[in-house]
C-alpha positions, 0 to 999 in steps of 0.5 A, spaced: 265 756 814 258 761 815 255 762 810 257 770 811 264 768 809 263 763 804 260 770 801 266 775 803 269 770 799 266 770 792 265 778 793 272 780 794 276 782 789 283 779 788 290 782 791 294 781 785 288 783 780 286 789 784 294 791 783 294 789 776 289 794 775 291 800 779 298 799 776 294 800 770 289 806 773 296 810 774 299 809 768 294 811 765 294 817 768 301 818 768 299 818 759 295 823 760 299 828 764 305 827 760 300 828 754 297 835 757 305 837 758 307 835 750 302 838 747 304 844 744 311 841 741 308 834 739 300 834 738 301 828 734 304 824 740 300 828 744 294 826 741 296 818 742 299 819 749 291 821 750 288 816 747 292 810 750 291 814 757 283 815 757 283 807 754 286 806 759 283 810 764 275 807 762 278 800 761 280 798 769 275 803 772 270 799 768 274 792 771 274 794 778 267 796 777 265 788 774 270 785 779 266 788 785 259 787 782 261 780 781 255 776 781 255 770 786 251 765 784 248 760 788 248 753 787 242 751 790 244 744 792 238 737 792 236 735 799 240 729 801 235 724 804 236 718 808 232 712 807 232 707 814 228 700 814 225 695 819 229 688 818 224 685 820 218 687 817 221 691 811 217 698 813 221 704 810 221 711 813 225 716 808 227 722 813 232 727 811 239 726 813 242 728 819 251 729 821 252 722 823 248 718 818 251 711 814 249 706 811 248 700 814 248 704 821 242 702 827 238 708 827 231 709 832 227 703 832 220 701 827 214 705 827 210 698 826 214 693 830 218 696 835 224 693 832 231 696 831 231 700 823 238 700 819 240 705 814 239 703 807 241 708 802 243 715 803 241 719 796 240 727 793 233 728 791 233 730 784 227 733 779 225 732 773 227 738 771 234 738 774 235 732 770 240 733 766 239 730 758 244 727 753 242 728 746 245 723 741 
């Protein structure tokens, strides 16, 4: 999946919420004419029916407006980097992985020696600062 659609995908708003607060909208509406037609034989109902109309009004425009600023996060992933070693000489190249690696896998031969290197270890570059701390 692209990067473009893996955004679309965050950013769009669910069908059914997006129903859910139409529904709402309308309803909401509906109250307040019903209110503005009642309010000459029942202020009392009146005066409810245009209250519960206008909250409901304000509450899903606000809803559909924070369901379409919602903020992406992005989760910055740790570089993954593959460790290849000589098994002659012991030498140890660390290179960032690519499509394909596994451990134990022949990869291209020694800078030193010309003899054929493995991978050793495949591993997420974590700093210190990402480090997650437990505190007893």
């Amino acid at each position: 999946m692209s990067k473009n659609s893996a955004s679309n995908a965050t950013t769009r708003v669910s069908p059914f919420v997006l129903l859910i607060i139409i529904l709402t909208l309308v309803l909401s509406l509906t109250a307040l004419i019903i209110a503005m037609s009642t309010f000459d034989s029942n202020p009392l109902a009146a005066g409810w029916l245009t209250l519960i109309g206008a909250l409901g009004v304000v509450i899903s425009t606000y809803v559909l407006l924070q369901a379409r600023r919602r903020t992406q996060e992005k989760i910055a992933t740790p570089p993954t980097l593959t460790t290849v070693e000589c098994t002659k000489c012991g030498f140890k190249n660390i290179r960032e992985f690519q499509r394909g690696d596994y451990i134990f896998k022949e990869a291209e031969k020694c800078e030193k020696c010309g003899n054929p290197t493995q991978i050793s270890a495949i591993y997420r570059e974590v700093k210190e600062g990402q480090k997650e701390r437990y505190r007893f």
